[in-house]
C-alpha positions as a printed Julia matrix, in Angstrom:
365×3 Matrix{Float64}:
 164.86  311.06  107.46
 162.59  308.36  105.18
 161.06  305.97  106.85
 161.62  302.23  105.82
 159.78  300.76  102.87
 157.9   298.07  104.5
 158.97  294.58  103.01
 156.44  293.19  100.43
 156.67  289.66  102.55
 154.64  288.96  105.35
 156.48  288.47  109.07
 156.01  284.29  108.54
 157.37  284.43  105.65
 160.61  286.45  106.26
 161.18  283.61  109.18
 160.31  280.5   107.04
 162.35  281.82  104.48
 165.62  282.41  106.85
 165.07  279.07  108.46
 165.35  277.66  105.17
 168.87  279.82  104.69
 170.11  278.66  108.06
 168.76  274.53  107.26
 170.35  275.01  103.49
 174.0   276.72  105.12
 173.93  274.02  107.65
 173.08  270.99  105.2
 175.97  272.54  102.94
 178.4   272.59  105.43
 177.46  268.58  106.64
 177.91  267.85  103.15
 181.32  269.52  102.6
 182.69  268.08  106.08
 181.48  264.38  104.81
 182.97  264.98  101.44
 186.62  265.67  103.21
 185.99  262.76  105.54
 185.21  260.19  102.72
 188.17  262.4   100.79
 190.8   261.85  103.87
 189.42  258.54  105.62
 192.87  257.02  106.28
 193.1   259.66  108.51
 189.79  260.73  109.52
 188.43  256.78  110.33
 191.28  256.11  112.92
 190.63  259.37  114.9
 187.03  258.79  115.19
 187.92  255.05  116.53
 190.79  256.62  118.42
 188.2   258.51  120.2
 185.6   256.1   120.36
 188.09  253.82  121.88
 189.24  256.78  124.16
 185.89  257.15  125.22
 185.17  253.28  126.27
 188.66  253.4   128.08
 188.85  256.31  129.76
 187.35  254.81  132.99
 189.96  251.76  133.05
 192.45  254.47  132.53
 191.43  256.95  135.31
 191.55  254.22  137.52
 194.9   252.93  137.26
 196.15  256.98  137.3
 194.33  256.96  140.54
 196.11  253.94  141.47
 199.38  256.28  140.88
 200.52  254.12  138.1
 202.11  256.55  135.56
 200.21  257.97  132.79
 201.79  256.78  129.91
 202.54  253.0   132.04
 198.45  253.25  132.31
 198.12  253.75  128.7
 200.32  251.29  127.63
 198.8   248.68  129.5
 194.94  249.85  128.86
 195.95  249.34  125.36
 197.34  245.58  125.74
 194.06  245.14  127.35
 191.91  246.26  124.83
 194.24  244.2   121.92
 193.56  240.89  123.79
 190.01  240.97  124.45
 189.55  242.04  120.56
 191.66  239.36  119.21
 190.52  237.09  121.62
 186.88  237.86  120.76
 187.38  237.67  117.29
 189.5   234.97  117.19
 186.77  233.14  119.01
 183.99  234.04  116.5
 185.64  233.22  113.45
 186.32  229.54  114.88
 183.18  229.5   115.75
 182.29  230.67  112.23
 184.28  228.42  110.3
 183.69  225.05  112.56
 179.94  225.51  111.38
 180.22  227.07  108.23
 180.0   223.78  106.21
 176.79  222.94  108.42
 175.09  225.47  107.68
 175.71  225.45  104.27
 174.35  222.27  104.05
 171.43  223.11  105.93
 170.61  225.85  103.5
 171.16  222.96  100.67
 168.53  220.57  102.8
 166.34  223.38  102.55
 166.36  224.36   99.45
 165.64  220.46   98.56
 162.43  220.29  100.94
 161.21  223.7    98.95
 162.08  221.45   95.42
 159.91  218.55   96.89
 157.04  220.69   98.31
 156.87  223.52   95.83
 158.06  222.08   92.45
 159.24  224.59   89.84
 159.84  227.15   92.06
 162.1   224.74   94.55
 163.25  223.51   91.73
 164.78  227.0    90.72
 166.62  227.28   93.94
 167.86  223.79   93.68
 169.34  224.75   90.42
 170.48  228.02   91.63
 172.64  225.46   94.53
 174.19  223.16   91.75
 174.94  225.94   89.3
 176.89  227.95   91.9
 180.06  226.24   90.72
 179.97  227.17   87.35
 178.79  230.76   88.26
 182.15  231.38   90.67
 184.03  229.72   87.53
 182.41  232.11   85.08
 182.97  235.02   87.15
 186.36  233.75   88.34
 188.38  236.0    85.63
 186.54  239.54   87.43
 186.93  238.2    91.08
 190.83  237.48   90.45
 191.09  240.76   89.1
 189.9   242.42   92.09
 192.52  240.24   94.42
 194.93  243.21   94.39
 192.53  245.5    95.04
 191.18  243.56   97.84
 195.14  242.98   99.07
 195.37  246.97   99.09
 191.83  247.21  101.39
 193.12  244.96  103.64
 196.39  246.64  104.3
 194.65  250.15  104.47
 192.43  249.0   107.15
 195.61  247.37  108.94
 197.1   250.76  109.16
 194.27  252.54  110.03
 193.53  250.1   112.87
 197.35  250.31  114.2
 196.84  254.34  114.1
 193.82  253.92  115.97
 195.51  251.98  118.65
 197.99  254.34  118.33
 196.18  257.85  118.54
 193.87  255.67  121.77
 197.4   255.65  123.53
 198.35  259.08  122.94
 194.75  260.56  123.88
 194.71  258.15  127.3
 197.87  259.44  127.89
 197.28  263.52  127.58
 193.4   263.22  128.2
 194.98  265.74  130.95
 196.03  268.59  128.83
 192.83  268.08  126.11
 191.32  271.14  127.53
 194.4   273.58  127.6
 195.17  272.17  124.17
 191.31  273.52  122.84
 191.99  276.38  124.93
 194.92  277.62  122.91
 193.83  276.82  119.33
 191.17  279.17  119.79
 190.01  282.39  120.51
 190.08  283.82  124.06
 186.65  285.19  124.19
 185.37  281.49  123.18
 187.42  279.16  124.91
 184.8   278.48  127.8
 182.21  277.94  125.12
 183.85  275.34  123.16
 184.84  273.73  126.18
 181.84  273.44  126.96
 180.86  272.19  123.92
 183.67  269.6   123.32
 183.3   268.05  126.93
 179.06  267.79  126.72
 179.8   266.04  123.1
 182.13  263.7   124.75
 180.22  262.79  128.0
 177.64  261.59  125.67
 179.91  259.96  123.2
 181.66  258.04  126.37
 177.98  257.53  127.83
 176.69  255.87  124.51
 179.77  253.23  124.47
 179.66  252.96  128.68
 175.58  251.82  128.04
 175.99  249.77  124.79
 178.83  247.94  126.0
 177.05  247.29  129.04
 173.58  246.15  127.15
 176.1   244.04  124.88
 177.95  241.87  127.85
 174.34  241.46  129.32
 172.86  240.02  125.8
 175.96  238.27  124.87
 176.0   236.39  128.56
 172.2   235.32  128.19
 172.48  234.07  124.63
 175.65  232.1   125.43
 173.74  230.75  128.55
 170.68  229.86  126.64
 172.34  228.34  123.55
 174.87  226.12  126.15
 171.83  225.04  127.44
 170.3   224.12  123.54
 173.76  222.57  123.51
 174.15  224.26  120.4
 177.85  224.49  118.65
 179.73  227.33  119.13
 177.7   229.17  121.28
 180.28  231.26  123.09
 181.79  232.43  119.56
 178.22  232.59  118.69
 178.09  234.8   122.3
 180.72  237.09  121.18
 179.52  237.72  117.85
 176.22  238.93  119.59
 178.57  241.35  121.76
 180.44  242.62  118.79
 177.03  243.14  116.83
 175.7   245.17  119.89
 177.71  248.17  118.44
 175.13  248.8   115.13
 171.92  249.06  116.8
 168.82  246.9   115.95
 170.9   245.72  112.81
 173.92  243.8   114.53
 171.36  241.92  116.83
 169.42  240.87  113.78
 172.28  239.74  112.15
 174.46  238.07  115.2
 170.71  236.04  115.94
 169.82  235.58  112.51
 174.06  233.49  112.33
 172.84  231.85  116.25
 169.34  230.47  114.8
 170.97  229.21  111.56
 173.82  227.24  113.57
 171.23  225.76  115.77
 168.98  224.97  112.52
 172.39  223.33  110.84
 173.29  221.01  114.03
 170.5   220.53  116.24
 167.16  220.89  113.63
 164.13  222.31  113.58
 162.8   222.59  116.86
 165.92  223.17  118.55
 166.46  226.36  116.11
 163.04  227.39  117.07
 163.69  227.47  120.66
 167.01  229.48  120.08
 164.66  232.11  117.92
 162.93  231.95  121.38
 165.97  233.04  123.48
 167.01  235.68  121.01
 163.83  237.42  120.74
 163.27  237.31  124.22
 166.78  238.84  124.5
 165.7   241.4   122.39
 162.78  242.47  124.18
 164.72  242.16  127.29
 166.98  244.7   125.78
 164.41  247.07  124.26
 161.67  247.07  126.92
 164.36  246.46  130.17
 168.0   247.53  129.24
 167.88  250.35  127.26
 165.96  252.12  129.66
 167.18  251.71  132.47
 171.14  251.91  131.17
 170.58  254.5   128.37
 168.52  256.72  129.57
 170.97  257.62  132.42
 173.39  258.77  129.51
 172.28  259.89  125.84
 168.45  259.16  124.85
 167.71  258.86  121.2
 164.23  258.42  119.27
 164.63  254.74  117.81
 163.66  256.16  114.53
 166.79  258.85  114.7
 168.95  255.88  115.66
 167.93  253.75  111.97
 168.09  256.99  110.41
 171.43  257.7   111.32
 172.93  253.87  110.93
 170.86  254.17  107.26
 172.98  257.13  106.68
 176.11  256.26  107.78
 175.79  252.97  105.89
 175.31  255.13  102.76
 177.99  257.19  103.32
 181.12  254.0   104.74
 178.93  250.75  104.86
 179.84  249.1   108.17
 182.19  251.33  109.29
 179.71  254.46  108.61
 177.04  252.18  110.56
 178.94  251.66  113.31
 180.22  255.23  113.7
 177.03  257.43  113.05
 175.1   256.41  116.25
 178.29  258.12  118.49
 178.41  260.57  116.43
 174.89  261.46  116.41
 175.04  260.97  120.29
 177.9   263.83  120.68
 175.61  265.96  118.15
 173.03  265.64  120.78
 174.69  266.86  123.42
 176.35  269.78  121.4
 172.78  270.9   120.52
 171.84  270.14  123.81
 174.84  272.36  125.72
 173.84  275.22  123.71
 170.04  275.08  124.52
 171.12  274.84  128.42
 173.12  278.53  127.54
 171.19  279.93  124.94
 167.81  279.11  125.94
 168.24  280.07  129.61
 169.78  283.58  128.44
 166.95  284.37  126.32
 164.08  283.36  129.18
 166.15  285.53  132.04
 166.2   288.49  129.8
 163.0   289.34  129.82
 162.59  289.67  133.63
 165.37  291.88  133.57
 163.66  295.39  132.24
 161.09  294.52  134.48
 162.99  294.01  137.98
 164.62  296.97  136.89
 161.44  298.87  136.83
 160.48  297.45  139.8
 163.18  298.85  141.57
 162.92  302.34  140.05
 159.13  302.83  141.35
 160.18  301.5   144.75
């Protein structure tokens, strides 16, 4: 028999070059499976908020079963739930919103005017950029009414989607029961126990991430409320519940939900009292960063900060707000899929060395 040629590559090589295989397969496949998301979104977006929402209201849900209320009764009325706090809470922020949306404005106008009086030509420039925005809108008027229909036909997609959501949230609360017979049959015997596995770890951090970040959100939405009732600043519990909604994007939605608090209190209550409400949100912050997220988080899914913006910078890239607000859950149930199959795989492969040798332990005795 000839022996094998020996490969002309050296051993580090061969490896580094079928890592890159396995990172190029694996990078091809993300790619496709975003493609046929972005493709089928009206369908796709709604399941992944079904089971976001799923996730957040599973506990409510359990409890009433417990309670023996019936399944689908339990559903039903989780789902009422959830519709009036959102509409309530939305409701309340776009009040808030539009009761101090002229004030603002006009404090952005006041400040513009103090830059024209300090700094001259270049104040002057954002003066003029103020006063010409008028004839701008009415230059540009002809493009934005062409885009009304368009914009009509947005709004009614996300409608449905959100009604499917709600939806596909009732039907999952209801038959959360028979989720893992239902895996169970669609695929092979052999590795049913495996992608059990798998699909339960994903979801335990999934549910985790939403249990923690709705937690951290109620906390920082009760302390900036408190503080800016106590600024008497306008608005502050739509100003409260914007903060809680924001909670969901990481880093970003607290920027922007304090950057709208701060601007409110600079629009009604000046200077100083805006400064002290960029007091109470940044101690919020580090209340949340230093405090919160340990202590809540790390009892469910840890993430590097870092892979959290990456992941909210891709998903922005990929569906804006939507993307941001999904990728961090996502990333969270990829996390504990990888993490599952290091608890199998990695334990396999350190027992199986110590098995030749208790063997050959044995034979000598």
């Amino acid at each position: 028999m000839q022996a094998p040629q020996p490969s002309p590559l050296p051993e580090p090589v061969r490896r580094l070059a079928a890592w890159c295989a396995v990172a190029l397969l694996v990078a091809g496949v993300v790619y496709v499976g975003i493609r046929l998301a972005v493709e089928f979104r009206t369908a796709v977006v709604p399941v992944l908020l079904a089971l976001l929402g799923t996730a957040l209201l599973g506990p409510f849900h359990r409890r009433l079963v417990k309670a023996k209320v019936n399944r689908s009764v339990a559903a039903g009325v989780t789902c009422v739930a959830v519709m009036g706090v959102v509409g309530g809470a939305v409701y309340i922020v776009v009040a808030a919103l539009i009761d101090t949306g002229d004030e603002i404005v006009a404090s952005l106008k006041n400040a513009a005017q103090g830059l024209s009086d300090h700094f001259g030509a270049a104040g002057t420039s954002l003066d003029d950029l103020a006063s010409n925005a008028k004839e701008l809108l009415t230059k540009f008027g002809g493009t934005a009414a062409s885009g009304v229909i368009s914009g009509v036909s947005v709004v009614g997609e996300t409608i449905a989607m959100a009604v499917l959501a709600l939806l596909l949230v009732f039907f999952f609360l209801r038959d959360s029961d028979k989720a893992a017979d239902t895996l169970r049959a669609l695929t092979p015997h052999h590795s049913g126990d495996l992608l059990e596995a798998i699909a339960r770890r994903a979801y335990q951090a999934v549910e985790g991430f939403m249990r923690g970040t709705t937690l951290i959100a109620l906390i920082d939405a009760l302390c900036i409320t408190v503080g800016l009732l106590v600024l008497d600043v306008p608005g502050a519990v739509g100003l409260g519940a914007l903060v809680f909604v924001g909670a969901y994007i990481p880093y970003l939605g607290a920027f922007i939900s304090g950057a709208v608090a701060v601007l409110v209190a600079l629009a009604d209550r000046g200077f100083v009292i805006a400064l002290w409400a960029l007091g109470v949100v940044l101690a919020v912050q580090v209340l949340e960063g230093h405090v919160l997220q340990p202590m809540i988080q790390s009892r469910t899914v840890q993430m590097h900060p870092a892979v959290v913006m990456v992941a909210i910078t891709a998903g922005a890239s990929v569906a804006g707000v939507l993307g941001m607000l999904l990728a961090v859950p996502l990333t969270a149930a990829a996390f504990g899929v990888v993490h599952e199959l290091r608890m199998r795989y990695g334990a396999a492969e350190e027992a199986a060395p110590t098995t030749p040798s208790a063997d050959s332990a044995s034979a000598d005795s």
